[in-house]
N, C-alpha and C positions, 0 to 999 in steps of 0.2 A: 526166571530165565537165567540160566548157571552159562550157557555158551552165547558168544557173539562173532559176527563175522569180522576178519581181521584188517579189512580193507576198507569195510563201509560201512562198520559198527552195528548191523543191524540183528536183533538176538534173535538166536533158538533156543529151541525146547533141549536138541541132543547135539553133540559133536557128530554133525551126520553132514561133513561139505559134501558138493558145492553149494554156496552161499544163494538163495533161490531169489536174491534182489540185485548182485551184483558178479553174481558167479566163481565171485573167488574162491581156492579151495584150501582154503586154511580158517580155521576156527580158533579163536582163545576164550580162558576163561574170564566169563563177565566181571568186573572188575567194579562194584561203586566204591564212586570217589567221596571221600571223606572231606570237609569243612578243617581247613586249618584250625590247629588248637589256639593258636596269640590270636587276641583282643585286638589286637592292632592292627590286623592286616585284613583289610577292609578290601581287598580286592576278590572278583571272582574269577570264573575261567568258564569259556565256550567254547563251543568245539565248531569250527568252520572248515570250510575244504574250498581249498586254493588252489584256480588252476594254474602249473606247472610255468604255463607260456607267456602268461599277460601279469599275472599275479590279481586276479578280480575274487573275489572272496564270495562266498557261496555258502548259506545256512545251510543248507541238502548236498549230499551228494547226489548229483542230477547232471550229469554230463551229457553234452560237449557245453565248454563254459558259454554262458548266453554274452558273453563280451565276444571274446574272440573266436566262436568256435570250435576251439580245439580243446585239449586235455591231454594227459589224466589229471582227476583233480585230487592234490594230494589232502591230504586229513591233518588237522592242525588244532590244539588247544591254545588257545590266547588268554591271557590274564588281564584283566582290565578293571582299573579302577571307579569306581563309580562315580567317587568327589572329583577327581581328574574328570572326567568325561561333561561333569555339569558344570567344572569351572569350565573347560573348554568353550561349552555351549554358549555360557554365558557373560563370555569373555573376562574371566577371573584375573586381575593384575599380577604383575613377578612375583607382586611385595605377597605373596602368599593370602589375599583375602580368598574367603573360601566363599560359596554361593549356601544360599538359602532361602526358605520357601519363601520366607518374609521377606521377597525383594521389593523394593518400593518401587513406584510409577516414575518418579523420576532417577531412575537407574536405570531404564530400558528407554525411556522418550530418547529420542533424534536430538542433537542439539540445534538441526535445522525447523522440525518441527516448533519447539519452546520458543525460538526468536520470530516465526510463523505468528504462534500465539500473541505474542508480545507487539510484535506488527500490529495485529487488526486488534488490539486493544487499544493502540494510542491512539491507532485510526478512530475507533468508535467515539474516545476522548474528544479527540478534534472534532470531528462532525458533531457533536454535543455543543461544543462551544461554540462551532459556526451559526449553531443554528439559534442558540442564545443571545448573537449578536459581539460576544465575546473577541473573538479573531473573525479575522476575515478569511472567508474557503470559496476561493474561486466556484461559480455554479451555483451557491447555496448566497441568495438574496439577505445580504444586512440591513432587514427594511422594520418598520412597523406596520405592514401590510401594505394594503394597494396605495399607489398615488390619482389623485384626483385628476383628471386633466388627459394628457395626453405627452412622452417623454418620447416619441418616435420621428413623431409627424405634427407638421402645422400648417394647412392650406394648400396641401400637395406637396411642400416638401418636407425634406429629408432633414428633423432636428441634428444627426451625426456629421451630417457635411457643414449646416449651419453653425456648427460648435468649429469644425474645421476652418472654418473661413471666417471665423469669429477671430482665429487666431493668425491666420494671417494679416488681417485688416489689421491687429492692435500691433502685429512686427511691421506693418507699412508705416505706422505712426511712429512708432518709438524710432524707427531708422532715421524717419524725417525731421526724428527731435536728438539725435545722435544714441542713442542708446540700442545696445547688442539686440539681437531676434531669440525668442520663446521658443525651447520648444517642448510641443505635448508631451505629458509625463501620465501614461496610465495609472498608479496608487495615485498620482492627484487629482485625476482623473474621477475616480472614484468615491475618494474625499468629497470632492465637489458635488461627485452624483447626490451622496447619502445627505450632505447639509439642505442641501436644494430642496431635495423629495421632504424634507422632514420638513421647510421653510411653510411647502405645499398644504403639508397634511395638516400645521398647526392654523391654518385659512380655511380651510377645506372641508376638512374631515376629524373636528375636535382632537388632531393631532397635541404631542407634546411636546411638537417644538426641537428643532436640534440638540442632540448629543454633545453638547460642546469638548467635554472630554474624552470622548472617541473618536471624534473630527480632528478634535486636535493632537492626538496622540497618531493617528493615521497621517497628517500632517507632518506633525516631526518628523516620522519613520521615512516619510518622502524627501526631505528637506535636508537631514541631517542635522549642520551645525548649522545652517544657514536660519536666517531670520524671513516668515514666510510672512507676505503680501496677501490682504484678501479684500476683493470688490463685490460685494454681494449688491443687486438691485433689482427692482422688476420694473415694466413700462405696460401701462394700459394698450389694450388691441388697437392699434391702429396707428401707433405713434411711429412715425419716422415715414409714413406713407400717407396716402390721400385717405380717408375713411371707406371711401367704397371701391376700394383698388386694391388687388391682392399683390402682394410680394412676388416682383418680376421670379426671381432666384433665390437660391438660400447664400448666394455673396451678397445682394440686395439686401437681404433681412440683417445680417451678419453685420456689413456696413450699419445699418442703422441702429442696431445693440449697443457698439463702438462708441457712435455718436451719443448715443444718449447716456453712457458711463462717460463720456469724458465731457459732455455737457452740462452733466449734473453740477447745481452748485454746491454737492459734498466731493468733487471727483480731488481728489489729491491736482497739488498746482504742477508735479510734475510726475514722471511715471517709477513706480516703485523699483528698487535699487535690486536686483536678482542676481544675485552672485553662481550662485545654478545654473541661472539660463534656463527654470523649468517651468511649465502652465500645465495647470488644471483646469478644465470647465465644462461646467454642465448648462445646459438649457432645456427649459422647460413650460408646456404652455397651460395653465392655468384651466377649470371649464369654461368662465367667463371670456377666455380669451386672454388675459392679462401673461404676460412672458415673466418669468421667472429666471436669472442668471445667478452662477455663483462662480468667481475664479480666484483661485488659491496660485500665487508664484511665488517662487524661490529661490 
C-alpha cells in the first residue's frame, strides 16, 4: 500500500480520492515509521484520534465521539513510555524505584488487610489458650469437665440469688460488728466459681483437686495489692433447717450458709480486714446433697 488517506490514515492501492472510509479527498504517501536508532529511548508512539470538544481519546477513528457526541475527531501520535506507565500502575515511589515482574506479595497486600491477618492470628492464640485453661476467655469454660451435682438450682431455688443474699446476710453481720459492706466482684466471682467446681470434682468425680496457682493468680489480678481473704467450707443436706423441711427461700438458705461459717469452730474470731470492699462466691450443691461454699474477699 504506497497511498493512504490524509484524514483517517486508511491505505490504498492508488492516489485515486475520495477516501471510500472517510471521504476525504486528499491522499499521501504511505509513510512507515521507523524504531528510534538510541538504545535508550524506551518509549513508543500510538496513534489515537481525539475528539476536538471533550478531548476523549479514541483507538479508531469512528465518529461522533461515544463521550460527547460530537466531533471531528482529530488524528494524534502519542509517545508513551512503557516503565512510566507500569510504575504508574503500580504505584512506583519519586525516589525513582522502577517496577518488576518479581514484585513480592507483600508489595501489593492492603496494609489493612496484613493487620486483618495479624488480628485473627492472636485471636486463634487466645482461643488456644482459653481453651488450655491458660487465660481466661469469657464463653469458653475454665473447667476439667462437668461438675457433679448441680451449680443452678437446689430444691426449687435459685443457687444465683442464694449467692446473692449469701452476701447480703454476711454485710448484715459485719455492719452489726462495725465493719464496712461487700461488694460482689465478678473475676472473684469466678475465682471462686473454678475452686469450688474443682473442690467438687476432687469428691466426686476422681477430680484433681484445685489449681492453686491459677486461683491464686486469678485472685491477685482481682485483688491488686490488697491481701485476699478466703472461707472455703461445706455443710451436710439438711443443716440449718428441719430434716424433712425444705428451704422456705434462697434468703433462708443464705442465712443459714452464714450461720454455719460463722459458727464453725475454725470461723476466724472476727471478720477479715478487706481493704477493697470486694466478695467472691460461689455455691454449690453436691449429688449427695452436701453444699459446697467458697468465698474470696479483699
Amino acid at each position: 500500500m504506497e497511498w493512504r488517506c490524509a484524514w483517517c490514515g486508511k491505505p490504498h492501492e492508488e492516489n485515486d480520492p475520495p477516501c471510500d472510509n472517510c471521504g476525504h479527498g486528499e491522499f499521501e504517501k504511505a509513510v512507515v515509521p521507523m524504531a528510534p536508532e538510541s538504545d535508550d529511548d524506551d518509549s513508543d508512539t500510538i496513534t489515537v484520534w481525539v475528539c476536538a470538544e471533550c478531548g476523549n481519546d479514541h483507538p479508531k477513528h469512528t465518529p461522533p465521539c461515544d463521550r460527547c457526541g460530537g466531533g471531528p475527531l482529530e488524528r494524534r501520535d502519542v509517545d508513551y513510555d512503557e516503565e512510566a506507565v507500569m510504575a504508574e500502575m503500580l504505584g512506583a515511589d519519586e525516589g525513582g524505584r522502577s517496577p518488576s515482574a518479581d514484585v513480592s506479595y507483600l508489595d501489593v497486600l492492603d496494609t489493612k488487610l496484613v493487620l486483618g491477618f495479624v488480628g485473627v492470628g492472636l485471636l486463634v492464640v487466645v482461643l488456644a489458650l482459653g481453651f488450655m485453661g491458660i487465660v481466661d476467655v469469657p464463653g469458653i469454660p475454665n473447667d476439667g469437665g462437668p461438675v457433679p451435682g448441680n451449680a443452678t438450682t437446689y430444691q426449687g431455688l435459685s443457687l444465683s440469688t442464694v449467692e446473692a443474699e449469701y452476701v447480703s446476710e454476711l454485710n448484715a453481720r459485719r455492719a452489726a460488728n462495725g465493719d464496712a459492706n461487700l461488694t460482689r466482684d465478678q473475676p472473684l466471682s469466678s475465682a471462686a466459681t473454678s475452686f469450688n467446681q474443682d473442690r467438687v470434682r476432687a469428691e466426686y468425680a476422681d477430680g484433681e483437686g484445685p489449681n492453686s496457682k491459677a486461683v491464686g493468680r486469678r485472685v491477685d489480678d482481682a485483688c491488686g495489692d490488697a491481701d485476699p481473704a478466703s472461707v472455703i467450707f461445706a455443710v451436710e443436706a439438711g443443716q440449718g433447717q428441719d430434716a424433712s423441711q425444705r428451704f422456705d427461700s434462697e434468703r433462708a438458705m443464705a442465712q443459714a450458709l452464714v450461720s454455719a461459717y460463722r459458727n464453725s469452730p475454725d470461723a476466724p474470731a472476727s471478720f477479715a480486714n478487706t481493704s477493697n470492699g470486694i466478695v467472691g462466691v460461689d455455691v454449690h450443691v453436691a449429688p449427695d446433697g452436701r453444699i459446697y461454699v467458697t468465698q474470696f474477699a479483699c
